[in-house]
TILOSE-947200 format. One record per residue: x, y, z of N, C-alpha, C in turn; residue in three letters. Coordinates in steps of 0.1 Angstrom, whole numbers, plus 5000, padded with zeros to 4 digits. Example, Ala and Ser with C-alpha at 12.3 -4.5 7.8 and 13.67 -1.06 7.14 Angstrom:
<recs>
513249435078512349555078513249675078ALA 512849785071513749895071512950005079SER 
</recs>
This chain:
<recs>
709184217058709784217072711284227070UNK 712084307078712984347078713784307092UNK 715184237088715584147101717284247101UNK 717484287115718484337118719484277133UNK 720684227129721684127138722584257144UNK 722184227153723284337163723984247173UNK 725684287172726484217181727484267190UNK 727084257201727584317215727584207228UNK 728884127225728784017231728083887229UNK 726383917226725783807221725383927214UNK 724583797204723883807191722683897191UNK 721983977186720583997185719984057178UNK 718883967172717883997160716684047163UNK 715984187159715084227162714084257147UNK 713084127144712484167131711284247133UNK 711084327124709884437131708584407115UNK 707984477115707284467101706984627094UNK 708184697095707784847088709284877086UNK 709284957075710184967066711285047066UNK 710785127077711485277082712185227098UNK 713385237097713785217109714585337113UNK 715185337129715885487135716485327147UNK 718085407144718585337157718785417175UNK 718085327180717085357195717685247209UNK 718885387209719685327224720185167218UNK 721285187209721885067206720584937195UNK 719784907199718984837190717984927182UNK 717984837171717184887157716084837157UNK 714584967156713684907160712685007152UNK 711484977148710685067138710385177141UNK 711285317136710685487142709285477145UNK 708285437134706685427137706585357145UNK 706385237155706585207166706285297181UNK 706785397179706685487189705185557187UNK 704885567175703885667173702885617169UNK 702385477160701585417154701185277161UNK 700785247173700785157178699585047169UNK 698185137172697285077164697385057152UNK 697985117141698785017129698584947131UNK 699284867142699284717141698684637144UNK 698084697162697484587169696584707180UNK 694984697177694084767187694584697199UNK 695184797207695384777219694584907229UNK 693384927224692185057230692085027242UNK 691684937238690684897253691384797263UNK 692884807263693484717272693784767286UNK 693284907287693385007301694284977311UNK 695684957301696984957317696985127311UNK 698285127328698085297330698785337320UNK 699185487321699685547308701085517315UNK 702385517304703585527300704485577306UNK 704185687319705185797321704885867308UNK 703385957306703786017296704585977284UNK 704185837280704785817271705885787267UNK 706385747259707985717253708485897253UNK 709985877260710286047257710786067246UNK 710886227245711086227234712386257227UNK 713286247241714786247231715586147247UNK 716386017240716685967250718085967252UNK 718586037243720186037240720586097259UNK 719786187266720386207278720386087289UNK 719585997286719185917297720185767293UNK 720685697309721085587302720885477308UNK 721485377310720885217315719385217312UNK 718485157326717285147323716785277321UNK 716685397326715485517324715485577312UNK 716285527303716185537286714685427286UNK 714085337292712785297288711385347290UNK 711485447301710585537302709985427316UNK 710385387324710285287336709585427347UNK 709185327357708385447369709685437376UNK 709785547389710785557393710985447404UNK 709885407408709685267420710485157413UNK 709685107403710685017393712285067391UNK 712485197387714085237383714785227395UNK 713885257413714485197422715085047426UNK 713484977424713784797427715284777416UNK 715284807405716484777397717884817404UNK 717484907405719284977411719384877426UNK 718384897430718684807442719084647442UNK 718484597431718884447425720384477421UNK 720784587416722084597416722684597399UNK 721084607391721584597379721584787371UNK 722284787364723084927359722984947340UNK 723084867339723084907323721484747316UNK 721084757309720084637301721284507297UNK 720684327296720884297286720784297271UNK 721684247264720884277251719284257245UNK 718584137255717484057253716584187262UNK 717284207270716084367277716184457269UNK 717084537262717084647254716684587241UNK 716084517236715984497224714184457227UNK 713784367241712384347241711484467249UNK 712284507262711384647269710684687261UNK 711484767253710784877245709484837237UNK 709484737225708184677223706984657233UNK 707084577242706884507256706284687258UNK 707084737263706184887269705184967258UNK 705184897244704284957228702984807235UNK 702884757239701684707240701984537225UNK 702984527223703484457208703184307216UNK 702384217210703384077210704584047209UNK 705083947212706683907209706683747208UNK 707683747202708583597203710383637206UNK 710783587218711783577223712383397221UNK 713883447210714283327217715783347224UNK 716183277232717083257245717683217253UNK 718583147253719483087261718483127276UNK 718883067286718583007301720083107308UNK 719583227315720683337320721183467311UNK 719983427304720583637301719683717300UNK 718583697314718183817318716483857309UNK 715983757305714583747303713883767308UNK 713783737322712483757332712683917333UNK 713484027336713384137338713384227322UNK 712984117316712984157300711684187300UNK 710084067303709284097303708384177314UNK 709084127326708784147341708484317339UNK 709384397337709984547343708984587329UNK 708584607322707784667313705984647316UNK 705684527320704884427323704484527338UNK 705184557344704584607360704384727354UNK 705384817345705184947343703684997342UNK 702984947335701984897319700884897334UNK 701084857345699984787351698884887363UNK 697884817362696884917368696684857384UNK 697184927391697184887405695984867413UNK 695084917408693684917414692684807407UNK 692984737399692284657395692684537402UNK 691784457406692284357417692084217407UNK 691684197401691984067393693284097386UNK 693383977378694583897370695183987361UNK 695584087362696284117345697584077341UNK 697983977343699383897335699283767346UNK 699483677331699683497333700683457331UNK 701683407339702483347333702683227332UNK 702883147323703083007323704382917320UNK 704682877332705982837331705982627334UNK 707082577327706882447328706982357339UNK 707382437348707882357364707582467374UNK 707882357384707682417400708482547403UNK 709682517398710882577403710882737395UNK 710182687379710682837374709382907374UNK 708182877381707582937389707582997401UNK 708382947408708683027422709483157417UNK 710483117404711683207406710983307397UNK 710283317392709783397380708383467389UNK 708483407399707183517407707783607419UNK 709383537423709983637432710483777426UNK 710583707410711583807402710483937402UNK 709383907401707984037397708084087410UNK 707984027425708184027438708984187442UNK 710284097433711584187437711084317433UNK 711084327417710884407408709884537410UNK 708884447421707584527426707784537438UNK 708484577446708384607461708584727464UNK 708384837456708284977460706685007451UNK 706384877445704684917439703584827452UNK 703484967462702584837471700984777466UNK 700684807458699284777456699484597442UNK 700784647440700584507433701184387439UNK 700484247437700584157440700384077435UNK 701583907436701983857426701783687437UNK 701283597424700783487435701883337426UNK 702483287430702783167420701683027427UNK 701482967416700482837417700882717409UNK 700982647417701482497409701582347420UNK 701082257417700982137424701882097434UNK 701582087442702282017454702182097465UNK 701482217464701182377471699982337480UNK 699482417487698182437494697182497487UNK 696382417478695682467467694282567474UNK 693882517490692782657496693982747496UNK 694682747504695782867508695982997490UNK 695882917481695882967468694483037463UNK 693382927465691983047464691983167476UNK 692183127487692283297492692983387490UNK 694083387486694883467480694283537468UNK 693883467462693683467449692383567451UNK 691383537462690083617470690683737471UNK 691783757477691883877484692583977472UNK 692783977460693484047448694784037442UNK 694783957428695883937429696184017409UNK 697284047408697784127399698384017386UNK 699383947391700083897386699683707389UNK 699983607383699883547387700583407376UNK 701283337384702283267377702283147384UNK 701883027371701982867377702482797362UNK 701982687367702382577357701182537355UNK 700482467341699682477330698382407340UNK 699382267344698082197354697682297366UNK 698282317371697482407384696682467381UNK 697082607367696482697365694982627359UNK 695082557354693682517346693082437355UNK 693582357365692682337381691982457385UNK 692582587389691482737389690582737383UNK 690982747370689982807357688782717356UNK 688682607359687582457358687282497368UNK 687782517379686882547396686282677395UNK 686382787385686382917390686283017398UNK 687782927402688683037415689883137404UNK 689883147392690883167389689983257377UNK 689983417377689183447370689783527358UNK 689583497349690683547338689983657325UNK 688483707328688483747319688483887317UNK 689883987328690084107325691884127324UNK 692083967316693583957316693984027308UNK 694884087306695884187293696484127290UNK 697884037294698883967287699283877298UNK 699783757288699983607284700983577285UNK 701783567295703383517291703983397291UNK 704283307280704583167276706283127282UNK 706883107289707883117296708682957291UNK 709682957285709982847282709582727274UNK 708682767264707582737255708582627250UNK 709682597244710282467243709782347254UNK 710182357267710682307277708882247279UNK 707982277275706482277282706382167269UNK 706482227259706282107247707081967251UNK 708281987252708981827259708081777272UNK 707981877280707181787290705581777285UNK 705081777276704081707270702881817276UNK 702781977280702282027286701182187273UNK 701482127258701482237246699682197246UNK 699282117249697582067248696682157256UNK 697482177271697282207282697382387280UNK 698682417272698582567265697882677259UNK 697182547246696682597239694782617243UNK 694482537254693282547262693382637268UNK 694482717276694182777283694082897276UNK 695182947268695183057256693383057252UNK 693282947249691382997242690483017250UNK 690982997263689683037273689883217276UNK 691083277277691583377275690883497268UNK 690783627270689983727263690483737249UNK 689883797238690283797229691183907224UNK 690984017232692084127230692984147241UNK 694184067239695684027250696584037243UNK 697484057254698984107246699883917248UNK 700383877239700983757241702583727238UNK 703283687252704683717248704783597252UNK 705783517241706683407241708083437238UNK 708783297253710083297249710383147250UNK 711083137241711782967243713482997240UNK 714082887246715882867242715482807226UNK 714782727220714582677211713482697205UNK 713282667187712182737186711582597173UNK 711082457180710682347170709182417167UNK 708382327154708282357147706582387155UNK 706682327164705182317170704882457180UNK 706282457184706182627194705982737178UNK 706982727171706082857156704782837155UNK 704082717153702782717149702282767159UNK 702482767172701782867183701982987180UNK 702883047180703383167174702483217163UNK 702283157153701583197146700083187144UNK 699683127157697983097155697483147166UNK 698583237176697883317186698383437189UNK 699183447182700283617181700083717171UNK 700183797174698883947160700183967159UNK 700983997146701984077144703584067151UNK 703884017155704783987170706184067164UNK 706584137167708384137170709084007177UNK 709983977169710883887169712283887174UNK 712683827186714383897188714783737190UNK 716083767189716583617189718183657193UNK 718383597208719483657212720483477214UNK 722083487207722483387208723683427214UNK 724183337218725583327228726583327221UNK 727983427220728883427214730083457222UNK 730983427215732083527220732083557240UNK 732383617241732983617258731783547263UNK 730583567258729083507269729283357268UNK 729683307259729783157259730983057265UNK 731883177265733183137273733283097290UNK 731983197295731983207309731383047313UNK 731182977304731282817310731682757300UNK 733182677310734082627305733282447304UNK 733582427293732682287293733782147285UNK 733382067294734781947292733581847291UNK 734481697285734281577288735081487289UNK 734681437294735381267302735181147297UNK 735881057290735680957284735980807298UNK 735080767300734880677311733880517310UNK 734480407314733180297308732380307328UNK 731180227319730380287332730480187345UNK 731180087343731380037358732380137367UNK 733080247357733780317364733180427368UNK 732280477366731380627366731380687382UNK 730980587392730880647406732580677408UNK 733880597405735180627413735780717407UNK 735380807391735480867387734481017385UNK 733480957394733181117399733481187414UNK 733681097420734481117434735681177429UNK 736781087420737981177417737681307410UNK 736781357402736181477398736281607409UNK 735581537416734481627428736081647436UNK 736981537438738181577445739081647441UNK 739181707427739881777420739581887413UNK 738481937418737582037415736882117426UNK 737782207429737582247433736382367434UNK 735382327443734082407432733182467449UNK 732382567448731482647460730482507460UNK 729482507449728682457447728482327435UNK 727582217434727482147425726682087422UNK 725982077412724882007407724981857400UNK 724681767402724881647395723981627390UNK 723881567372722481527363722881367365UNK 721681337368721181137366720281147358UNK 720281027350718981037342717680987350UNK 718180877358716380847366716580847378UNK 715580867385715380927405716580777409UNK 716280667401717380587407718780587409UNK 719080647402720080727394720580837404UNK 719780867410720180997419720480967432UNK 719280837436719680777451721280707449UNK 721480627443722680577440723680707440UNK 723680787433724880857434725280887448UNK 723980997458723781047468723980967476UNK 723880857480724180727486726080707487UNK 726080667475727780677475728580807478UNK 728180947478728581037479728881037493UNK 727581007501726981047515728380937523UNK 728480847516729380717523730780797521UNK 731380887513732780917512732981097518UNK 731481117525731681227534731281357529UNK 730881357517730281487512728881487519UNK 729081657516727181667520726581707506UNK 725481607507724881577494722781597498UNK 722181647489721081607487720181557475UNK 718881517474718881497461717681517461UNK 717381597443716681647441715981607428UNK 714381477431713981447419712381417418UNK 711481357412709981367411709381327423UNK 709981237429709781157440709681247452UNK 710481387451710581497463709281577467UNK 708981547479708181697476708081817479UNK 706981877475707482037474708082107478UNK 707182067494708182177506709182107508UNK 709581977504710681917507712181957499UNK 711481987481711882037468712782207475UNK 711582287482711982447488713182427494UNK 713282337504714282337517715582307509UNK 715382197502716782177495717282277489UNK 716982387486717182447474717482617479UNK 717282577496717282717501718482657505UNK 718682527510719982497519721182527507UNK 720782457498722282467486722582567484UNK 721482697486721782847485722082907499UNK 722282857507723082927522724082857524UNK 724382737516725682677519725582537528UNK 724382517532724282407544724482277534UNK 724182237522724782127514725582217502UNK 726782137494727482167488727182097475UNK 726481947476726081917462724981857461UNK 724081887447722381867446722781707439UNK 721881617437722181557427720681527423UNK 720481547407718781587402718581487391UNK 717481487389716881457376716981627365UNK 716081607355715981737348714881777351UNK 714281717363713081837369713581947373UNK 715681957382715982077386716782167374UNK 716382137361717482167349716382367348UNK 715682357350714982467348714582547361UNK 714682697358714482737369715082737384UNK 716182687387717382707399717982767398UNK 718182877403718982987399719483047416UNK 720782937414721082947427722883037428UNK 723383127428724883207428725583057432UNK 725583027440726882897445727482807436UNK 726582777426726382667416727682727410UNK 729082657408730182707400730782557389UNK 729982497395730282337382728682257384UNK 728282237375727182147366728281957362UNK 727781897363728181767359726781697356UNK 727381667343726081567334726781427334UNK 726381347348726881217353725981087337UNK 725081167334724681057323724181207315UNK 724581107300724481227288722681257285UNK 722381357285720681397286720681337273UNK 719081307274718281287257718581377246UNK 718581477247718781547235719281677239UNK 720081767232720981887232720281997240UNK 719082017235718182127240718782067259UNK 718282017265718081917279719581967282UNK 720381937278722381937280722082117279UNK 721882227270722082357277721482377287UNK 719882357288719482397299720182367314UNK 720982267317721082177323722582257330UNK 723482267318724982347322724582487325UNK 723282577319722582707321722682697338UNK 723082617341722882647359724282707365UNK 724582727355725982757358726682887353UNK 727482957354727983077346726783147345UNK 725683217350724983257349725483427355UNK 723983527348724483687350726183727354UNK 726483687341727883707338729083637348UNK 728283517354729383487365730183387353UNK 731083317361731683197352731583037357UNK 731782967350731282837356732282687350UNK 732082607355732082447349730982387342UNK 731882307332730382177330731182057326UNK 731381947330731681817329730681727325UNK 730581687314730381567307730681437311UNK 729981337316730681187314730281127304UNK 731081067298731080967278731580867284UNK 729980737280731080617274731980597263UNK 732480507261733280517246731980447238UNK 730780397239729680427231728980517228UNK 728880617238728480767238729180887229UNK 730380817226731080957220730481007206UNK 729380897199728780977184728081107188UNK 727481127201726481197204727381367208UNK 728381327205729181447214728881587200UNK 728981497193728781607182727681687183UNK 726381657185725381717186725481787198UNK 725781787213725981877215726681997212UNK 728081947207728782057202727982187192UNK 727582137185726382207175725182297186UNK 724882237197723982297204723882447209UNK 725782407218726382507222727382587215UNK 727282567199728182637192729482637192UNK 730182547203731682537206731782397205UNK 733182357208733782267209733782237223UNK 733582087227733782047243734881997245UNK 735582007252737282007251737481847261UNK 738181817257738381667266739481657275UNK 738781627286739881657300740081447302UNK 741181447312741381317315740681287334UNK 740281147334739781157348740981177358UNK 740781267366741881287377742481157382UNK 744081157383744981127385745181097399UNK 745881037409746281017424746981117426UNK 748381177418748681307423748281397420UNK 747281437408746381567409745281597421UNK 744881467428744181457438744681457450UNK 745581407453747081437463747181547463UNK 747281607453747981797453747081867460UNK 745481857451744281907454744381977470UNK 744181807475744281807490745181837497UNK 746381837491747681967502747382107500UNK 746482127488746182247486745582307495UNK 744182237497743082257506743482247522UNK 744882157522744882157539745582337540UNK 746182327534747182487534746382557535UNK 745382577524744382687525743782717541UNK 743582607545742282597561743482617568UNK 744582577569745782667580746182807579UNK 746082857565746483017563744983087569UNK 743483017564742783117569742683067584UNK 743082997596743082957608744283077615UNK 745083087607746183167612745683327615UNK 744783327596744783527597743683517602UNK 742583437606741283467607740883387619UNK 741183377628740983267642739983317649UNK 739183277644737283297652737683217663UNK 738083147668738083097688738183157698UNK 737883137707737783297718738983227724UNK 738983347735740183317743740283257750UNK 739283227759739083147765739682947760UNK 738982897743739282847736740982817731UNK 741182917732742882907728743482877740UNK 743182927751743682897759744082787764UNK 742682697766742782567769743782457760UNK 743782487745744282437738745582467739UNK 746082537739747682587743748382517759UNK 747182497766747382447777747482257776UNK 746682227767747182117762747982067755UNK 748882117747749682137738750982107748UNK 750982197755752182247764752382067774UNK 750882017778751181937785751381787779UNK 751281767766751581657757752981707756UNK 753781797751754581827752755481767760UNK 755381827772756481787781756081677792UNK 754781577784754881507791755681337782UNK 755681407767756081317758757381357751UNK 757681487760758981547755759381547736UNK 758481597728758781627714758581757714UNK 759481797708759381947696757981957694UNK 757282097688756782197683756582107674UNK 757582087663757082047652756481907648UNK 756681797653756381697660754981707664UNK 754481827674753381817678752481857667UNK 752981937657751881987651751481897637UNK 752681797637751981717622750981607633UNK 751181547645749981487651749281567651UNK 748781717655747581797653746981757639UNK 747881777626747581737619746781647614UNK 747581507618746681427620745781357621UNK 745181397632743881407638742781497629UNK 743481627626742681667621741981637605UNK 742881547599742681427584742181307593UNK 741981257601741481177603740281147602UNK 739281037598740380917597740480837585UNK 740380957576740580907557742180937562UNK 742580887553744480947550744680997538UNK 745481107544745681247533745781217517UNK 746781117515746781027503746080927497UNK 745880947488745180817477746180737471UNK 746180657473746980517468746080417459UNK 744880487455744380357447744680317438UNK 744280227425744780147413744780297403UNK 745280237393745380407381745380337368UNK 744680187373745080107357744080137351UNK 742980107354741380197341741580307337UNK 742280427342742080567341743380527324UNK 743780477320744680477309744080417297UNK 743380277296742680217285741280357280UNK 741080397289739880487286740580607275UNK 741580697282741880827277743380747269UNK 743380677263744380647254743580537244UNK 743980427247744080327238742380367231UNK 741580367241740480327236739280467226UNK 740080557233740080707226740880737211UNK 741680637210742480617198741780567190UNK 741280447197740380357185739180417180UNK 738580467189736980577186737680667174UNK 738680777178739680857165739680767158UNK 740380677154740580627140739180577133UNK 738880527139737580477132736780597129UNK 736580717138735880817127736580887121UNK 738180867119738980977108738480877096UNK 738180737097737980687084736780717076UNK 735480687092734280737085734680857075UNK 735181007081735181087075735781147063UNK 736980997062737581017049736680967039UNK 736080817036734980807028733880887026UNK 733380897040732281027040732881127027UNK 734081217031734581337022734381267007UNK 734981177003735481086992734381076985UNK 733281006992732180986981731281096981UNK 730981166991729581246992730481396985UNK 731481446989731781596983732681586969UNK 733181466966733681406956732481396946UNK 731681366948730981286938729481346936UNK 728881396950728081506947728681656941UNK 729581706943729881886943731081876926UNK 731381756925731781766915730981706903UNK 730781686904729681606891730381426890UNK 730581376899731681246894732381246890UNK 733581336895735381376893735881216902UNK 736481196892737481056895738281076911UNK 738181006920738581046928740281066928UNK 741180996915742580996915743081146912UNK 741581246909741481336903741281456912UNK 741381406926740881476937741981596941UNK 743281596937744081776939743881846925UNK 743181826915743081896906741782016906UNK 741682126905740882196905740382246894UNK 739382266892738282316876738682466876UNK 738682456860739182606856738582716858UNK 737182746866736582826870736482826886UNK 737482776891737782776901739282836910UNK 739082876920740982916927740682806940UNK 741982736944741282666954742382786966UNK 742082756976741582856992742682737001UNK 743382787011743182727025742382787038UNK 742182737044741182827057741982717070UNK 742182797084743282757092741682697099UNK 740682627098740182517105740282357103UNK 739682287106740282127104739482077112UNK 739481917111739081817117739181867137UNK 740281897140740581927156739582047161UNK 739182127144737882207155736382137152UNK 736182047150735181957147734782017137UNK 734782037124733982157116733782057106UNK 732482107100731882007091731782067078UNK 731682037070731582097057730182187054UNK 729482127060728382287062728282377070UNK 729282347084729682477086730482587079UNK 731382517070732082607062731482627050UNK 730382587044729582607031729082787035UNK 728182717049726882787053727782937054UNK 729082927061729683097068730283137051UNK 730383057047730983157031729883207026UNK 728883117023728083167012726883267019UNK 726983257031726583427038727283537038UNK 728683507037729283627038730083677029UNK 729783547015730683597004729283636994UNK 727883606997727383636989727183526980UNK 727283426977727283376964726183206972UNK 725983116961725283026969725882906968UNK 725582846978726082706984726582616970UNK 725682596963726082506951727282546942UNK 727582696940728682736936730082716945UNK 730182706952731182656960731382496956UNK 733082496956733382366949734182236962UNK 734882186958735382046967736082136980UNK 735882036989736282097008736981947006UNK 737882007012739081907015739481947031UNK 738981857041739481917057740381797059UNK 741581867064742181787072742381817089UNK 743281777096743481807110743381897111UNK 744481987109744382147110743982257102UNK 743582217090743382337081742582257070UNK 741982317060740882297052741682377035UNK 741182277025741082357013739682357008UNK 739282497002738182486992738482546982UNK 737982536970737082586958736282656955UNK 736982786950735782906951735682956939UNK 734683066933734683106918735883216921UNK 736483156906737483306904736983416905UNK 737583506902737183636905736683726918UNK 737283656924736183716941736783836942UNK 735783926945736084056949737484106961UNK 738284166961739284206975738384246985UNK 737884266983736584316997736384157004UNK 735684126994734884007002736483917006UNK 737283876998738283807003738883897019UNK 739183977018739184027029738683997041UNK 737184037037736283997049736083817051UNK 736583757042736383607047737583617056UNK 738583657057740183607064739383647080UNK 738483747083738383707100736483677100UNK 736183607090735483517095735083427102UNK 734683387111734383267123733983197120UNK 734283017121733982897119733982847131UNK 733282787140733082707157734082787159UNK 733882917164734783037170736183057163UNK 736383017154738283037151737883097136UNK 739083217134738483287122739183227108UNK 738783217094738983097085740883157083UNK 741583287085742583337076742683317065UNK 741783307055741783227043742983317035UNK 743683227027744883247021744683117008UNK 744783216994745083156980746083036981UNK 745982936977747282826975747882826961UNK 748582866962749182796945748982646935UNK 
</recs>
């Protein structure tokens, strides 16, 4: 098996199992592929329609999507969605996906998956057959609705196909007739769908392909039992496509005990894609957490906002205090129901509330444009939970916020994030009285400049008001200007424009007590360095012995350090991939704040020294430079 990384913004790996490759519209993918499908996998008797005649036969003329050989109804719904050129995760899976291939997809949450499997998946499809030919299984309510509008969209110039989503809280008759009347597509969550299949309203055995949608996210919610039942009630000759953001050990063993051969792509976030959400944290103790997300939300200027609590209590409380200081707020958590779950979720998407506040029931599947800041009011269980969760954000290339709240017990965990999301989470201070003051002169200016160029009131309206104006005026005899800071007034009323509150917590948090968390882990990490790379990597070199270097060695500076959080296996792991040589030959790492020395074998080639100087470590490249 032959694995090839292409990088164009993000990352992506496409492993195939044949030996001969041809590069095919930017990704590398097996020439045989085109031509030898059954090689790999009898796909005879799976009777979707034919291809568009097939894959063509020279694509260098064609570009965006109709390089995949798409029908033209589909190459319409696309242009009309508005999209022009593939993701990397579309141009790298279509093409398999339209070979009839298994897959394993893995993927961040926003780059364009569903029209990865969706738009190949309708091509493929036989319109006249009125049962089931594609399942998709997705972990929740939500990324079932959104994953059955997406086929919806995608198929609205294909009239004969029709696409049904099913999942708990719904009108489960309203679903058998649908389901009576012919349905193509059909997308729920694991319990619903296997409510059908035990009733046999839900008939599955002229299904072609299987699609596992979030196959991490189903395993956390304890839903992989419920999976793997339904996979074996399933025909035996099906096409099976999985994608997860994450890939533990229990989603491979799926992979491997129900997937014939699969292509593998693995698309990661780099460089500009990971930048479009800017991600901070806040160091805060928690009797302070509600007065310091109000000063957040006041200094942040944002369309839309999502707040994470860890439990439904958690949410009423927020939403409660929110609701008391005038925001419009709703909340969104297990306790909701469905149709109640819908409404919310259309209002936050037309604007009628401005902020959600959820559990991580809404971490998947919301995919709402407005959303421009994510806040994780309590730090999620584990890293996986924290991407999905800021994924609400910055999404189809938009850009976003994500705010963190840290106790100063919370801050060991920060690391693990960090690692999650491949960057550093940069540490902001809780807003200030006059950054919140400003905020708000900002925002009054703003609403007077658009009042001035943009005056929706009729005339009638102005009128009257002008008429009043005139007669406060001269019945109280003040100036123009006079009258307009009382207009003013009134109109801040009856909060006052300024905050005057206390500002003494906001200082022990982001100083003293931030100082002490720093010191205490610069120590851990100097013993840490001391004994473990001391004493493992040198064989028990005296630590008094620690700037001397071994004769078969040159020691290196590299411009990272302690300030970009970097750990000594991140700098092991990026050398000894890209210098070639292995981990164990690499000698003592010495990190300090801003820069790093190591120990490397003499002799290194000028090539590879070269190519280490713009090497990337947690995004910053090493400059590596000889020391004397």
């Amino acid at each position: 098996m032959t694995k090839t990384t292409i990088h164009n913004e993000l990352s992506c790996s496409v492993n195939t199992n044949q030996s001969e490759q041809s590069n095919t519209g930017g990704i590398i993918i097996s020439s045989a592929l085109h031509n030898q499908i059954d090689s790999r996998k009898d796909t005879s008797n799976m009777e979707f329609m034919p291809l568009n005649n097939g894959i063509r036969e020279s694509e260098d003329q064609f570009t965006g999507f109709e390089k995949f050989g798409l029908s033209p109804e589909i190459l319409q719904a696309v242009a009309e969605k508005g999209y022009t050129q593939p993701s990397p995760i579309q141009d790298a899976a279509i093409p398999e996906l339209m070979l009839g291939r298994d897959l394993v997809g893995q993927a961040q949450t926003g780059t364009g998956k569903t029209a990865a499997f969706a738009l190949p998946l309708l091509a493929r499809m036989d319109p006249h057959q009125r049962s089931p030919q594609v399942l998709v299984l997705a972990p929740t309510r939500e990324l079932a609705v959104q994953v059955a509008d997406s086929f919806t969209t995608y198929a609205c110039h294909l009239p004969h196909i029709h696409v049904l989503p099913v999942y708990g809280g719904a009108d489960f008759r309203d679903q058998i007739n649908r389901l009576k009347r012919g349905i193509q597509v059909v997308v729920g969550t694991p319990g619903r769908v296997m409510d059908h299949m035990r009733q046999g309203t839900l008939d599955l055995s002229e299904l072609r392909v299987l699609v596992l949608d979030e196959a991490d996210e189903m395993l956390r919610m304890g839903f992989i039992d419920d999976v793997e039942w339904i996979i074996e009630q399933l025909p035996e000759q099906r096409q099976v496509v999985l994608f997860s953001a994450t890939m533990p050990t229990e989603i491979r063993r799926i992979s491997l005990n129900y997937l014939k051969n699969p292509a593998e792509i693995t698309i990661r976030q780099e460089g500009a894609d990971a930048s479009r959400i800017r991600q901070r944290y806040l160091m805060v103790h928690a009797p302070h957490k509600l007065e310091a997300l109000n000063r957040v939300l006041e200094a942040e200027t944002n369309e839309g906002v999502i707040i994470f609590g860890r439990t439904k209590a958690i949410t009423v409380s927020i939403a409660e205090s929110l609701e008391a200081t005038g925001h419009d707020v709703a909340v969104l958590n297990g306790d909701v129901a469905q149709s109640q779950r819908e409404r919310t979720i259309e209002r936050l998407r037309k604007g009628a509330i401005n902020i959600l506040v959820a559990t991580d029931v809404a971490a998947r599947g919301l995919d709402v444009d407005r959303i421009s800041l994510v806040i994780n009011y309590d730090i999620p269980f584990d890293s996986e939970a924290y991407v999905h969760r800021i994924g609400r954000t910055g999404r189809a290339g938009r850009t976003g916020d994500a705010i963190l709240f840290l106790t100063p017990r919370e801050r060991r965990f920060l690391g693990s994030l960090e690692r999650a999301v491949g960057r550093p989470i940069e540490l902001m201070d809780v807003p200030s009285n006059a950054t919140i003051n400003q905020n708000r002169l900002n925002r009054l200016r703003q609403h007077l400049v658009e009042v001035i160029q943009h005056n929706k009131s009729s005339s009638e309206e102005q009128a009257l008001l002008a008429e009043l104006l005139k007669g406060v005026s001269s019945e109280f005899e003040c100036d123009s200007s006079r009258l307009a800071l009382a207009a003013l007034q009134v109109a801040i009323a009856p909060n006052p424009l300024l905050v005057q509150g206390d500002e003494k917590w906001l200082r022990p948090t982001n100083s003293r007590d931030l100082e002490r968390v720093n010191s205490r882990e610069r120590r851990e990490r100097n013993v840490s360095q001391h004994s473990r790379l001391v004493g493992q990597r040198q064989g028990g070199r005296r630590e008094n012995d620690f700037n001397s270097t071994d004769m078969n060695m040159d020691r290196f500076r590299i411009e990272v350090g302690w300030r970009d959080r970097v750990k000594p296996g991140n700098i092991v792991g990026a050398i000894a991939n890209e210098a070639g040589i292995q981990g164990r030959m690499i000698g003592r790492i010495q990190i300090f704040d801003e820069y790093s020395t190591i120990d490397l074998p003499k002799g290194m080639p000028e090539g590879v020294f070269q190519s280490l100087k713009y090497l990337k470590v947690m995004n910053k490249e090493l400059q590596i430079s000889r020391q004397n």
